[in-house]
MIDRENKE-871158 format. One line per field, with one value per residue (C-alpha): residue number from 0; x, y negated, z negated; residue in one letter. Coordinates in Angstrom, 3 decimals. Each point is the difference from the previous one (the first is absolute). Layout:
# residues N
seq: c(NUM,...)
px: c(X,...)
py: c(Y,...)
pz: c(Z,...)
type: c(a,...)
# end
This chain:
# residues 262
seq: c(0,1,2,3,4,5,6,7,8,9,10,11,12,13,14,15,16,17,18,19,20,21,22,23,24,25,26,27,28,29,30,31,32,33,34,35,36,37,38,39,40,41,42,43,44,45,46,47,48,49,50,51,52,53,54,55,56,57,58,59,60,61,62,63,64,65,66,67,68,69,70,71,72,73,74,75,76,77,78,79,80,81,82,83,84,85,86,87,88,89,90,91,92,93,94,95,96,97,98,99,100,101,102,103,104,105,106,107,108,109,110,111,112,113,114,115,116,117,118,119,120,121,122,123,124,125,126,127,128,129,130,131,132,133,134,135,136,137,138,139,140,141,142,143,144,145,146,147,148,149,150,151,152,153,154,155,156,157,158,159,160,161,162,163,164,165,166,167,168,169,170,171,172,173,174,175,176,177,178,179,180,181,182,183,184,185,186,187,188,189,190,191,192,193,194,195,196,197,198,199,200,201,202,203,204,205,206,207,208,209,210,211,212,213,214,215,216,217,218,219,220,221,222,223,224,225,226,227,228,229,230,231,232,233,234,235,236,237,238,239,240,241,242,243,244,245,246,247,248,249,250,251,252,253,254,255,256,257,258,259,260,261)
px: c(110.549,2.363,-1.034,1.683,-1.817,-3.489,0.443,0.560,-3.840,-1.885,-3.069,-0.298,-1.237,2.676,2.639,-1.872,-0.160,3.927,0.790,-2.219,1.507,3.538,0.799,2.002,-2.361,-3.036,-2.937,-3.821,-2.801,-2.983,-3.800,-1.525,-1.276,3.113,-0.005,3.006,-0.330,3.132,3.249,3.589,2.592,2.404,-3.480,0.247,3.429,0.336,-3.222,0.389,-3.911,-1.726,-3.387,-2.164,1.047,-1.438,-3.212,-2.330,3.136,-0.919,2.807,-2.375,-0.321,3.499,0.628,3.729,-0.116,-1.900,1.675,3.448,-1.157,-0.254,-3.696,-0.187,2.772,-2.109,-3.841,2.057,0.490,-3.397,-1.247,1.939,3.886,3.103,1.602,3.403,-0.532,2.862,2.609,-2.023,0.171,-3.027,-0.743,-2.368,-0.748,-1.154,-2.903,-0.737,1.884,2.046,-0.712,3.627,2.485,3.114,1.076,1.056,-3.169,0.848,0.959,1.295,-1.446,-0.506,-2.530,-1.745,-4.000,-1.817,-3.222,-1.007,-2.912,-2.710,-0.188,-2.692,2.497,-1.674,2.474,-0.150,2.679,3.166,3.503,2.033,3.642,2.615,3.721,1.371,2.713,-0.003,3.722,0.933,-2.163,1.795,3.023,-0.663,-1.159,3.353,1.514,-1.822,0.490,3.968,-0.231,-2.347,3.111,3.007,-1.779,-0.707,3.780,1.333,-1.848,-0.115,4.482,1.585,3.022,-0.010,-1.299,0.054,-0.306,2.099,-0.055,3.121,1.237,-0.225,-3.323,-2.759,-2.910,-1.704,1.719,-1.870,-0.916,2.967,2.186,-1.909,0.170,3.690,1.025,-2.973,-2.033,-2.811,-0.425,-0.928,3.127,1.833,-1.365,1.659,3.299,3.058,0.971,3.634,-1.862,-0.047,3.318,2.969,2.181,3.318,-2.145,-1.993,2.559,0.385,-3.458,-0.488,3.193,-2.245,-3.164,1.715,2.209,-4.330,-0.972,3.686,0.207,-3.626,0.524,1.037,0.721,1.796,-0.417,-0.342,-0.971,-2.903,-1.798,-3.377,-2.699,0.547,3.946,0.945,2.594,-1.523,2.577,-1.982,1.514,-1.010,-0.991,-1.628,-0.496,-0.688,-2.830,-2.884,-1.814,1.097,1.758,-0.772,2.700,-1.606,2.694,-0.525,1.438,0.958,0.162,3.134,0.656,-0.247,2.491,2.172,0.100,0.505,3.435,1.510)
py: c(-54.412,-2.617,-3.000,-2.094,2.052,-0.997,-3.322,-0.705,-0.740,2.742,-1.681,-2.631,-2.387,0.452,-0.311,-3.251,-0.917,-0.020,-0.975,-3.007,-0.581,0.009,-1.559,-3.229,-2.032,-1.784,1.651,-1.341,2.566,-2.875,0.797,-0.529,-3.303,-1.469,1.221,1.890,3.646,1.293,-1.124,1.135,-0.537,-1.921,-2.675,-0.625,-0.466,-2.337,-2.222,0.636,0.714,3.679,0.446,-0.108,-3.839,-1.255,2.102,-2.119,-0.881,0.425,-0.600,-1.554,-2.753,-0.908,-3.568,0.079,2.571,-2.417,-3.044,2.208,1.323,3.571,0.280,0.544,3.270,1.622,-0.277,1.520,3.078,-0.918,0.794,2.798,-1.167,1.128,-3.528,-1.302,-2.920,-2.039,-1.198,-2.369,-1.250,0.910,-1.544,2.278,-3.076,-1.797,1.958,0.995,-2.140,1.222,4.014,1.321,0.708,-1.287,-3.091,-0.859,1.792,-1.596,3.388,0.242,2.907,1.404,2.426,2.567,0.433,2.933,1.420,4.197,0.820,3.223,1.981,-2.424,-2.721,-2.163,-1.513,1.823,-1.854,-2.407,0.428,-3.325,0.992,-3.171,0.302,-2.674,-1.718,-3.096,0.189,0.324,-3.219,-1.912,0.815,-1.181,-3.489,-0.275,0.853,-3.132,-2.454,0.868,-0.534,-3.231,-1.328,1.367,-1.850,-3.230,-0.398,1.013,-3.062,-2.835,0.538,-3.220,2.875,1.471,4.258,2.701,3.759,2.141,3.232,2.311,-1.145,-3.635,-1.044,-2.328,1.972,-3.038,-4.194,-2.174,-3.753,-1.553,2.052,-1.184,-3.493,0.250,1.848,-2.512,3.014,2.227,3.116,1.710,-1.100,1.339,3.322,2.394,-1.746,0.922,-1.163,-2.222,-1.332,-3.132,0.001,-2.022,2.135,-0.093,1.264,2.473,2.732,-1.164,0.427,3.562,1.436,-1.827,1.703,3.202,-0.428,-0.369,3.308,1.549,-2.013,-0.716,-4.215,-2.415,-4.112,-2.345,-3.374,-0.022,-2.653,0.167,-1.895,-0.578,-0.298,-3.205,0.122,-1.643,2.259,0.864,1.337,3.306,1.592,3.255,2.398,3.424,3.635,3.594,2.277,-2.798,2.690,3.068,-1.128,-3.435,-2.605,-3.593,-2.508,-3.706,-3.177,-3.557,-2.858,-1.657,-2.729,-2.877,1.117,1.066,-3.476,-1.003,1.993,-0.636)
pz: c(-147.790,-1.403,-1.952,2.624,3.243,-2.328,-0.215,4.389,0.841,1.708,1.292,3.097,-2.556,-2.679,2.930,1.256,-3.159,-0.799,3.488,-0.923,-3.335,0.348,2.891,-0.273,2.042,-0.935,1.018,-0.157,1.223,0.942,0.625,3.490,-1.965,-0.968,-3.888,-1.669,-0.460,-1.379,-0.348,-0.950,-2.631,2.551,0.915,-3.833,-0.465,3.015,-1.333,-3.351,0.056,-0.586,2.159,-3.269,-0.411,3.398,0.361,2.754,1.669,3.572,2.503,3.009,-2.634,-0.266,0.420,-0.523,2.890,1.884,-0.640,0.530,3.854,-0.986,0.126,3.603,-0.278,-2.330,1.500,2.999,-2.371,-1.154,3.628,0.779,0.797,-1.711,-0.951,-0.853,-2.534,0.520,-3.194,-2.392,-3.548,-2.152,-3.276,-2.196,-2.410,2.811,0.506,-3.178,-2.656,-3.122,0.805,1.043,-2.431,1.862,-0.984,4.147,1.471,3.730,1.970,3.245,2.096,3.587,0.434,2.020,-0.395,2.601,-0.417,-1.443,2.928,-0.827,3.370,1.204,0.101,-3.186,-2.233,-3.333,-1.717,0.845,-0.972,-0.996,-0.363,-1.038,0.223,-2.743,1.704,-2.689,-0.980,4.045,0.593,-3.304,1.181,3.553,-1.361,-2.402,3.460,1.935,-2.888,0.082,3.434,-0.071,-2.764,2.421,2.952,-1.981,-1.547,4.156,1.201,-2.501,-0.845,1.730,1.173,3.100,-0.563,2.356,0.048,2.152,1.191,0.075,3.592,-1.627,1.893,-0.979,-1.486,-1.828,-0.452,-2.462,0.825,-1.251,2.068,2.970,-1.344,-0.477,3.599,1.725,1.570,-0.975,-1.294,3.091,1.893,-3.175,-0.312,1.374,0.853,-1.262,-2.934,0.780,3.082,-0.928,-1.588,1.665,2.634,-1.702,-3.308,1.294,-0.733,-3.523,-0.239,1.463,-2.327,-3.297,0.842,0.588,-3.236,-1.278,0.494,-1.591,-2.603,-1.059,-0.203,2.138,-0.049,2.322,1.300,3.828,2.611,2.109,3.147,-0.531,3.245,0.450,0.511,-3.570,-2.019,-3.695,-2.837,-2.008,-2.955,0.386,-2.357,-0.041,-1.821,1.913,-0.465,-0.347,0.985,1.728,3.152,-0.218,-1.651,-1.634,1.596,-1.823,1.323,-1.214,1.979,-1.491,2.994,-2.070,-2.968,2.946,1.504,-3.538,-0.870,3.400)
type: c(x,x,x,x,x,x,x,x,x,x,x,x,x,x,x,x,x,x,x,x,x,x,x,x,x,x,x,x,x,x,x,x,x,x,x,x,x,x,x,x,x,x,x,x,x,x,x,x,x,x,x,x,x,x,x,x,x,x,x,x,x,x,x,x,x,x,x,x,x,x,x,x,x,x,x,x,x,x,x,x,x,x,x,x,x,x,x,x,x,x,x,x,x,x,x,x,x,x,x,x,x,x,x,x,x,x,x,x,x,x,x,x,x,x,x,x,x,x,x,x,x,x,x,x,x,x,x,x,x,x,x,x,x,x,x,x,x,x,x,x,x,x,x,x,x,x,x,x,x,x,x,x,x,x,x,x,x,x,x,x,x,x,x,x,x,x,x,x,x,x,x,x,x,x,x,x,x,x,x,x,x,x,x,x,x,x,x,x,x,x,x,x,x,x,x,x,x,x,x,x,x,x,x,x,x,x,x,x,x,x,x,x,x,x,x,x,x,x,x,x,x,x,x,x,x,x,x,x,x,x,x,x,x,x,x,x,x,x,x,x,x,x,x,x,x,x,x,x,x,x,x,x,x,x,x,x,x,x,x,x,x,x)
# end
């Protein structure tokens, strides 16, 4: 037999035993009492702990679990259940302090925690399996803030903004648009885009925004007649591919310096 046919374990505890090991996820085997039997190398390297360092660590006594909602999900498993624990941040300091080696302990993790029955049905162990999704969850909170700063630069602008699909309809207006064109976002939403714009310009206005999605950019000054009947001059300006299929369209009320040069 080959050195490498030796070393592939023989036994159904040397192949638990790898299986155990080397998989990628975290895995906790816990006592019918909530204590920590065994553990593997992927539980260490997502706490930064080893099982030796929190002996008397029972997991019934968790506060953080407690004070996070997830103690209910796991005396489920406790009483019988296979459980999804739903995504949660975990910090290992804050249960016991200074004992992980990662300098940004908080994790991120969804998990899966079932019960191993004898043939009498009694609970001889429990299985706690997490999935570390910390990175997907960081990168879904750099999403929001982008998206809290987009939303807070849309609304507070004095110019008129407004995303359009490819046809050249309303998907989303911001106040000062609605302020401008003296209607409200629901009325615009959804309308076409040179709606509002005077007859004899409308044309103009349909050859610009197709020139938009040729050329990439587009800017003109056209009149329009705002809700209440008054006529409002917009310089307009706008870019293609805001997103994909969607066009940011910005306009300036310049009525006064109009009234001005003539």
């Amino acid at each position: 037999m080959s050195s490498e046919n030796s070393e592939i374990p023989t036994s159904t505890d040397e192949r638990f035993s790898a299986i155990f090991e080397q998989s990628p996820l975290s895995i906790q085997i816990i006592s019918p009492e909530g204590k920590l039997v065994r553990v593997n190398k992927a539980w260490e390297e997502l706490w930064g702990v080893t099982l030796k360092q929190i002996e008397g660590y029972n997991i019934l006594e968790d506060k953080q679990l407690e004070e996070r909602g997830i103690m209910p999900y796991i005396k489920r498993a406790f009483a019988g259940e296979i459980v999804e624990i739903p995504p949660v941040s975990y910090d290992p300091n804050a249960t016991i302090p200074d004992i992980t080696k990662h300098t940004d302990p908080v994790r991120w993790t969804q998990a899966v925690i079932y019960p191993i029955k004898d043939a009498a049905g009694n609970i001889r162990e429990l299985v706690l399996i997490h999935e570390d999704i910390t990175e997907q969850k960081r990168a879904e909170e750099k999403l929001k803030e982008s998206e809290s700063r987009y939303r807070a630069l849309f609304e507070t602008t004095l110019d008129g903004i407004m995303v359009v699909d490819e046809q050249g309809f309303y998907v989303d207006v911001n106040e000062s648009l609605c302020r401008i064109l003296k209607t409200s976002r629901e009325q615009l939403i959804g309308s076409y885009f040179s709606e509002y714009m005077l007859p004899e310009r409308a044309e103009d206005a349909k050859k610009a925004f197709d020139s938009l999605k040729e050329t990439g950019t587009f800017k003109g000054d056209f009149p329009v007649r705002a809700a209440d009947g008054s006529v409002v001059e917009l310089s307009w300006s706008s870019r293609a591919n805001f997103m994909p299929g969607l066009h940011v369209c910005v306009a300036r009320d310049i009525t006064n310096r109009r009234k001005v040069e003539d």
